[in-house]
C-alpha positions as CSV (number, residue, x, y, z in Angstrom):
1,X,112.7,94.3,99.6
2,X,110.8,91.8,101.6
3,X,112.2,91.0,104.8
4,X,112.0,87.1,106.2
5,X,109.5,86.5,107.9
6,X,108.5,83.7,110.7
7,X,104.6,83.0,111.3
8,X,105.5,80.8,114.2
9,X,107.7,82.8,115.7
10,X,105.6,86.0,115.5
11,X,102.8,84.0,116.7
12,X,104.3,82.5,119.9
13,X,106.2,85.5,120.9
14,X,104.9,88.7,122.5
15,X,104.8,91.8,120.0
16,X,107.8,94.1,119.5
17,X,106.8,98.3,120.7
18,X,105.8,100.2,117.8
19,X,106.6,103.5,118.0
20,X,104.0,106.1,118.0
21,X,105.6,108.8,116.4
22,X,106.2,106.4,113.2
23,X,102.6,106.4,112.6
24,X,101.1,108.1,109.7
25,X,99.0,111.6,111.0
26,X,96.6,111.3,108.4
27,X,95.4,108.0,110.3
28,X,93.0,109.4,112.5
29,X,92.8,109.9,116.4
30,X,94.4,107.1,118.9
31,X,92.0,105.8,120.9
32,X,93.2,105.7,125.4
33,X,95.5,102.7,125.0
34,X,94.9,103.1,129.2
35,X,91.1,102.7,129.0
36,X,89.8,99.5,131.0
37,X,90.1,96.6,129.4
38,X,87.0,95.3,127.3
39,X,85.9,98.7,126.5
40,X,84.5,99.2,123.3
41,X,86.5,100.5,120.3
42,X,85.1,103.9,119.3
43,X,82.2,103.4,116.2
44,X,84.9,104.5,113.5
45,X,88.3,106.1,113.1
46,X,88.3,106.9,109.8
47,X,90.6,110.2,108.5
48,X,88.3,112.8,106.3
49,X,89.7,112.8,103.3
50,X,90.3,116.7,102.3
51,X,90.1,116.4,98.4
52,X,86.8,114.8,96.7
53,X,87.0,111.0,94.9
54,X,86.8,111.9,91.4
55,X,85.6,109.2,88.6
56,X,85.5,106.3,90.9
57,X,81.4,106.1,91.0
58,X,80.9,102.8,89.4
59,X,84.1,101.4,91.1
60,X,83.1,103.0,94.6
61,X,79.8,101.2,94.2
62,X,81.5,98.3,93.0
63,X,83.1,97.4,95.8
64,X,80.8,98.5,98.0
65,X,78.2,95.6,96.9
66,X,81.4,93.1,97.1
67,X,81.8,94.1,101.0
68,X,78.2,93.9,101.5
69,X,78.0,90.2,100.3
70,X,77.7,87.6,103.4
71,X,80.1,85.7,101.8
72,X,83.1,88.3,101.2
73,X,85.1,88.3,104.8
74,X,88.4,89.7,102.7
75,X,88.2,92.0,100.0
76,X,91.8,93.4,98.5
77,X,92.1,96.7,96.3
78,X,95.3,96.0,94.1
79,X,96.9,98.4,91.5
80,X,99.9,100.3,90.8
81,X,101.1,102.9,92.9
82,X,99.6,106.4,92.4
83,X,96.1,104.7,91.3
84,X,94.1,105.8,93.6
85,X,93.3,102.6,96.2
86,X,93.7,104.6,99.6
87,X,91.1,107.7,98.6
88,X,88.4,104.6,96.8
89,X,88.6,102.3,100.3
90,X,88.2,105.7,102.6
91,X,85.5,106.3,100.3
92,X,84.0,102.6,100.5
93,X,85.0,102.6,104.3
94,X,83.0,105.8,105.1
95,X,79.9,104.5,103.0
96,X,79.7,101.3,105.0
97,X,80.6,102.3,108.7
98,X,77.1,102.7,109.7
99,X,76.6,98.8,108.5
100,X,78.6,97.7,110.8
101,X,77.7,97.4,114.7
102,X,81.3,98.1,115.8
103,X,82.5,101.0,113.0
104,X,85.0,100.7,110.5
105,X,88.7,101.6,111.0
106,X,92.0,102.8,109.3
107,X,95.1,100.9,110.0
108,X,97.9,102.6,107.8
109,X,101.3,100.1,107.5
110,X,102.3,103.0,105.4
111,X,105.5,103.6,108.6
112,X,106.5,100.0,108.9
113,X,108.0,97.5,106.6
114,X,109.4,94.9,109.4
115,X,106.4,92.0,109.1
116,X,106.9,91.9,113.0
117,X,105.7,94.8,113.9
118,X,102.1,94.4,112.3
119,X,100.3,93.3,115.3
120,X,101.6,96.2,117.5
121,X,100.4,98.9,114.8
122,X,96.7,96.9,115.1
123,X,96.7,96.8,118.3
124,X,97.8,100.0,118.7
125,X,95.0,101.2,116.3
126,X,92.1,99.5,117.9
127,X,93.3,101.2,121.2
128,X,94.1,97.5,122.5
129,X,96.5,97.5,125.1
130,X,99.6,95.0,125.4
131,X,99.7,93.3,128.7
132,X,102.7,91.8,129.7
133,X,101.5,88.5,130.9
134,X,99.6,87.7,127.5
135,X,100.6,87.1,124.0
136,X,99.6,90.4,121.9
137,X,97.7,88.2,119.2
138,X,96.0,86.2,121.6
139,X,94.5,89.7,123.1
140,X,93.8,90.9,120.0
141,X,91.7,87.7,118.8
142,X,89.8,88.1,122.0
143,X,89.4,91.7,121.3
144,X,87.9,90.9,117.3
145,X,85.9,88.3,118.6
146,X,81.9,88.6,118.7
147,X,82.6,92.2,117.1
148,X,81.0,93.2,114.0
149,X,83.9,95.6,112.7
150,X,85.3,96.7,109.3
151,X,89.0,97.3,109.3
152,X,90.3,98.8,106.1
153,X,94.3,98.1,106.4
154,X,96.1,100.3,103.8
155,X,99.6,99.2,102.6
156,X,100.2,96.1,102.8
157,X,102.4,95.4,100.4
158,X,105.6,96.3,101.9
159,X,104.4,93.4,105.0
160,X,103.3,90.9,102.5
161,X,104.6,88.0,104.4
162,X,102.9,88.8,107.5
163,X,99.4,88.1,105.3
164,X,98.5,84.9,107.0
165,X,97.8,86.8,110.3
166,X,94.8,88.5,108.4
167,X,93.0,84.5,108.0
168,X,93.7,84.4,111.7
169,X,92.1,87.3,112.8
170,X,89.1,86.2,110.0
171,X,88.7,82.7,112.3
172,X,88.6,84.8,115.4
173,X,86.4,87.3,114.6
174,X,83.4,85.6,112.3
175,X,81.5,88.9,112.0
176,X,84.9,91.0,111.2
177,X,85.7,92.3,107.4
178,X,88.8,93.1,106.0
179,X,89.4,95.5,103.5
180,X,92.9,95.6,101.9
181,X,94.9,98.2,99.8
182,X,98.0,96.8,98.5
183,X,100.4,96.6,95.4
184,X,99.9,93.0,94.8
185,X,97.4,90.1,96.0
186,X,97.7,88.7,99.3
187,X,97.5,85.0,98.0
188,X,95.3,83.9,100.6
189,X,91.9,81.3,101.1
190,X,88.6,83.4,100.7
191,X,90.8,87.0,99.2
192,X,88.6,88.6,96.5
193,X,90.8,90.8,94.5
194,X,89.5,94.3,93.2
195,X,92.1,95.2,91.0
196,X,91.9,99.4,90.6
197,X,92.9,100.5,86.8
198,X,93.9,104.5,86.3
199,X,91.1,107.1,85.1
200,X,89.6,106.8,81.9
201,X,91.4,108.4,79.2
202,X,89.7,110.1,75.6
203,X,90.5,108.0,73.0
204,X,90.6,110.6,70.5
205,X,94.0,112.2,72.7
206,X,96.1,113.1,69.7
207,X,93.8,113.8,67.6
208,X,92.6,117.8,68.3
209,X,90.1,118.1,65.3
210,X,87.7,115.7,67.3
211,X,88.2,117.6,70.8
212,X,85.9,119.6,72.2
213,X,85.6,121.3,75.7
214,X,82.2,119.6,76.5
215,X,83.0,116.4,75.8
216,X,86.5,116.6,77.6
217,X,84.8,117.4,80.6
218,X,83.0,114.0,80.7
219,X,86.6,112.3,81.5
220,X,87.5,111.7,85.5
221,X,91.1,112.3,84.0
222,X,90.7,115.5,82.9
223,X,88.4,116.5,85.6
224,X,90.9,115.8,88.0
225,X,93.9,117.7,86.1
226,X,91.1,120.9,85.8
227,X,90.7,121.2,89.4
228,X,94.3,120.2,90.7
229,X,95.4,123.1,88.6
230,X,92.8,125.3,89.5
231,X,94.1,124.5,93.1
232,X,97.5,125.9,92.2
233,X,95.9,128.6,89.6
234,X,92.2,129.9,90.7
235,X,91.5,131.3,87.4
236,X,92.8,128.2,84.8
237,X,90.5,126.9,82.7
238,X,89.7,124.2,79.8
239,X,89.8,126.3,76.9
240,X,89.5,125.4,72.9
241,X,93.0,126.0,73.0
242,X,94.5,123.6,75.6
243,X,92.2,120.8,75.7
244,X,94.0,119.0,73.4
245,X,97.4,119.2,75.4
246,X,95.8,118.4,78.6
247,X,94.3,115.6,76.9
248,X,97.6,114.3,75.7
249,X,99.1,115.2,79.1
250,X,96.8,113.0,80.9
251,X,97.0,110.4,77.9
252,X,101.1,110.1,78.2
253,X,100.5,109.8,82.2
254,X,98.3,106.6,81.4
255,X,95.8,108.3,83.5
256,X,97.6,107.6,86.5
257,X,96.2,109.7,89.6
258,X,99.0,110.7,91.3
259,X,101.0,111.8,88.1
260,X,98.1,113.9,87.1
261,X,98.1,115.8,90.2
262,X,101.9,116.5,90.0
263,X,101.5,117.6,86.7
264,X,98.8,119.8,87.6
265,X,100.7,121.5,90.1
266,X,103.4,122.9,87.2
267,X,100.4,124.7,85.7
268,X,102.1,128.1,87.4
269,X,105.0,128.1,85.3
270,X,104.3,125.4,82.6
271,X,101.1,126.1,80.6
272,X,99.5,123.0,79.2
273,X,101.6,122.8,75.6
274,X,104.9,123.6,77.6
275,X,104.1,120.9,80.4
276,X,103.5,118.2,77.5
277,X,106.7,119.0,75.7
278,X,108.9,118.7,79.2
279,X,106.9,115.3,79.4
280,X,108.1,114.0,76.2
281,X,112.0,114.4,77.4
282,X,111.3,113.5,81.0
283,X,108.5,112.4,82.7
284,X,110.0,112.1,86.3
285,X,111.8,114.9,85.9
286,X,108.6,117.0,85.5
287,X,106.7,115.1,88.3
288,X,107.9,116.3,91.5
289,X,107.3,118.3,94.5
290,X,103.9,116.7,95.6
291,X,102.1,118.1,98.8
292,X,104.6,117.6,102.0
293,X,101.7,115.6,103.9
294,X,102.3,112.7,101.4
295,X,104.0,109.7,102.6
296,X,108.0,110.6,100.8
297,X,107.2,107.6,98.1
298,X,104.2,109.6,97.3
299,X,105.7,113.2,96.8
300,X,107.3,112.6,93.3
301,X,106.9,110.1,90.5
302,X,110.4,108.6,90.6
303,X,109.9,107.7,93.7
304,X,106.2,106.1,93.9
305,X,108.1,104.0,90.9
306,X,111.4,103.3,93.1
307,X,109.4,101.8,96.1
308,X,107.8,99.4,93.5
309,X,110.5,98.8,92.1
310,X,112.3,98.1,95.2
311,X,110.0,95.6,96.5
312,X,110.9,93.1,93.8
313,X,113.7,90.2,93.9
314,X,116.4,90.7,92.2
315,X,114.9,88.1,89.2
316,X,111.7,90.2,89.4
317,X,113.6,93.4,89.1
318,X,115.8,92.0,85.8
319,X,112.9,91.2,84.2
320,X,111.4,94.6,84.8
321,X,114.6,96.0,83.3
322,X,114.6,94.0,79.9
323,X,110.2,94.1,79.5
324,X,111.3,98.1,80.0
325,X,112.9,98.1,76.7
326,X,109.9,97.5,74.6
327,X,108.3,100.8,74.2
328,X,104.8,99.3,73.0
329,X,105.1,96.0,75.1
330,X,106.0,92.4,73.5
331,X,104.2,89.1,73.7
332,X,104.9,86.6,76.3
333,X,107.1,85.1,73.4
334,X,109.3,88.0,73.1
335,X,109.6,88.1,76.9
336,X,111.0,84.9,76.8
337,X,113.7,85.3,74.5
338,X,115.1,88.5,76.4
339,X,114.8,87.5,79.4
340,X,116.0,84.3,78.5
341,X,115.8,80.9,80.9
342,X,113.5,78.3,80.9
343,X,110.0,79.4,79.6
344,X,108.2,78.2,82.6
345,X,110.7,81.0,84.8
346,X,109.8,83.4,82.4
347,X,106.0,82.7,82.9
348,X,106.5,83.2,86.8
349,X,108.6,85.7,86.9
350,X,106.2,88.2,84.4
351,X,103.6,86.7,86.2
352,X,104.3,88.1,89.4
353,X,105.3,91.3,87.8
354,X,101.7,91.4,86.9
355,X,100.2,90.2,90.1
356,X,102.4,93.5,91.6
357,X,100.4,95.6,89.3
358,X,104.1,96.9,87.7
359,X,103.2,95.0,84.0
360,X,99.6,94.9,82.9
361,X,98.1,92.4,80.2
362,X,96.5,93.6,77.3
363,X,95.1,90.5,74.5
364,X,98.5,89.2,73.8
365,X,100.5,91.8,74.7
366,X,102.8,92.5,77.6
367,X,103.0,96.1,78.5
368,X,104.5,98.4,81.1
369,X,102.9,102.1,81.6
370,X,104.9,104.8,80.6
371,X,104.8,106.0,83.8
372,X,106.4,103.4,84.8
373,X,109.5,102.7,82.4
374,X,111.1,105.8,83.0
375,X,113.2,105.1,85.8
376,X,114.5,101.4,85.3
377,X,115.1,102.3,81.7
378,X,117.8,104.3,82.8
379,X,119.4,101.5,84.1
380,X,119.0,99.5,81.0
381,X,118.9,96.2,80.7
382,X,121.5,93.7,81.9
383,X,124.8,95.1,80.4
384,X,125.8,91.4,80.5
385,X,122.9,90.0,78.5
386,X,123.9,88.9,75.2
387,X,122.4,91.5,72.0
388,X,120.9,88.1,70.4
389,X,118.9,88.2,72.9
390,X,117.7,91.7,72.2
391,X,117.4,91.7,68.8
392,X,115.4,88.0,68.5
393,X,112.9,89.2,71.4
394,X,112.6,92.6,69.4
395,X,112.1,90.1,65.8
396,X,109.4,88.1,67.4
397,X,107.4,91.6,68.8
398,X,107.3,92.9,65.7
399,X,106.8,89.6,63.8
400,X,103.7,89.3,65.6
401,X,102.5,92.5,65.5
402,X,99.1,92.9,62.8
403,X,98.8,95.9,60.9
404,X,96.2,97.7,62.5
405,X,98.8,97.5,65.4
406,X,101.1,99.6,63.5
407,X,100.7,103.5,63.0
408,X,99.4,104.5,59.7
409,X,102.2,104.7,56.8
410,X,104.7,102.9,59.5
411,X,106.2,100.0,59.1
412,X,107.2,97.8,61.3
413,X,111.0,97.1,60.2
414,X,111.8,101.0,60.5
415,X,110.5,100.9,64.0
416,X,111.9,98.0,65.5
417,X,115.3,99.2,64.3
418,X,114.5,102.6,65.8
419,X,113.3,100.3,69.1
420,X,116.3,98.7,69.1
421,X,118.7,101.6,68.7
422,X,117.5,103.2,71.6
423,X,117.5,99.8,73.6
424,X,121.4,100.0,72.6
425,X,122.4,103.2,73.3
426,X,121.1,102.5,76.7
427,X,122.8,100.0,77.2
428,X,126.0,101.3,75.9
429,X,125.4,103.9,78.5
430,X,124.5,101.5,81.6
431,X,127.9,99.2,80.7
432,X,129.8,102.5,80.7
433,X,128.6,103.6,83.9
């Protein structure tokens, strides 16, 4: 959850010691916090990244030409955890570093969530040292200004308070860019969101007459689940037989990234069929025991999902709950009625749910990933919330719903029932608890 935060009184008091052994090893080599004042940063401390970026060429060049554009001093890369926004601004970061005079550096917050201790972990990235006669910030403005210097800040999300120290450092530094990975927008003057969707998926998943292993291989989703297997199984390969179950695999992981990879990694004892059939009962179940360098959040699927999660208010987090049990998303309509309150609440509260890349917007309809529903879906909705409620959000979704929206031969009166009964049971469950 977000701590409270204090601009002033970070501001106008000196920075709190960050310890070095909370930062993240994949950041890159400290430069000598001793060396004499003034000395120049080194040209870049950017981490190699050991795995290639697959399917993020028109995205990497995307944002690329964004940086590049006089007018773009902050740039932030939004999405949903697991999407991919660390390995696309390394990418981006390493592309660019030669464009600027002074290099390009990695500032991970991925070890801190106390708002307080951002300017330390800057400093301490820069290789600026504190001095105890100064204010931290007031050396570090010194230190930005007159330098032309892209800093790529991962994280920053779990510090979101803290982001009106990045317009001061802007103001300081008028040949400094900021590039930004984070869960939701910063909400600040000049910010130019890039919002990162998951790979591309086949839209003809689910249906293996029209499969084929040629044209499989042309999505980055598939691509990626190919060689994260063949990482954990030298001799797999995409054969006439499995495409279509790794297409639905990657399909019911809404192309997410990080899930793909931990699926991948069962490929040793779940074969492609067997690995989409333990999907269907439990998606985070399946999707665990990621690499042991990950960040913890980052090692299973439950618990990308929990940090998100976490992060919300306790409004935020209600409404994630009840917009959890619509299997095929509602309309903002629907939303309203279970969530109940006045409409204009609702509006902000889903709003913000999108804006923190956990409920994504599709025409008219409100939609959380499957990824994604797992986990507060076994907490239900509110147990207090009256079934009304349920049943009039679940009328108006279906209501509403067109018929090409429907499957074929399915109507929608048999499904909302079914929709409902499993909302329900839920429930029934969660009160019981």
């Amino acid at each position: 959850m977000e701590q409270p935060f204090s601009l002033p009184g970070l501001l106008h008091s000196p920075g709190k010691q960050h310890d070095p052994e909370s930062r993240s090893m994949s950041q890159g080599p400290l430069v000598d916090r001793h060396a004499p004042s003034g000395e120049s940063a080194p040209k870049h401390s950017l981490p190699i990244p050991l795995t290639p970026l697959i399917g993020r060429e028109r995205e990497t060049a995307t944002l690329r030409q964004l940086l590049c554009h006089p007018d773009v001093r902050l740039a932030t890369l939004t999405g949903p955890g697991g999407v991919g926004k660390t390995s696309l601004a390394l990418q981006v970061a390493c592309e660019l570093h030669e464009a600027f005079a002074d290099g390009a550096h990695f500032i991970s917050l991925a070890a801190i969530t106390d708002p307080t201790l951002i300017l330390p972990t800057l400093a301490q990235a820069l290789g600026l040292a504190e001095s105890p006669d100064r204010l931290l910030f007031d050396s570090l403005k010194d230190f930005l200004r007159g330098r032309q210097m892209l800093l790529l800040i991962d994280n920053f999300e779990q510090v979101i308070s803290a982001a009106p120290l990045l317009t001061e450092l802007l103001a300081a530094g008028d040949e400094l860019k900021l590039l930004v990975t984070s869960r939701e927008t910063l909400r600040l003057h000049g910010e130019h969101e890039f919002p990162l969707a998951p790979l591309e998926l086949s839209s003809r998943a689910g249906m293996p007459d029209q499969l084929s292993v040629e044209t499989m291989l042309q999505y980055p989703s598939i691509v990626l689940f190919v060689q994260r297997a063949r990482a954990s199984q030298p001799e797999f390969k995409l054969t006439a037989e499995n495409v279509a179950a790794v297409a639905e695999v990657c399909a019911r992981l809404d192309g997410l990234p990080l899930a793909i990879e931990l699926a991948a990694a069962r490929i040793k004892l779940l074969p492609p069929k067997a690995m989409l059939t333990r999907l269907q009962e439990s998606a985070l179940g399946l999707l665990t025991s990621g690499a042991r360098d990950l960040p913890a959040r980052q090692q299973t699927l439950r618990a990308t999902v929990q940090w998100s999660y976490d992060l919300l208010n306790a409004e935020e987090q209600r409404a994630f709950r009840w917009l959890a049990a619509f299997v095929n998303g509602c309309t903002l309509e629907a939303a309203t009625h279970v969530i109940g309150g006045d409409a204009l609440i609702v509006l902000e509260r889903v709003t913000a749910l999108i804006n923190k890349s956990l409920v994504r917007q599709t025409e008219s309809v409100t939609a959380i990933r499957r990824t994604d529903r797992g986990m507060p879906g076994r907490r239900a909705c509110p147990a207090s919330a009256p079934r009304s409620s349920l049943r009039s959000g679940y009328r108006l979704r279906y209501r509403s719903r067109q018929p090409d929206q429907c499957s074929p031969g399915t109507a929608a009166r048999p499904s909302r029932r079914c929709n409902y009964g499993r909302h329900r049971a839920s429930r029934d469950a969660a009160t019981s608890r």
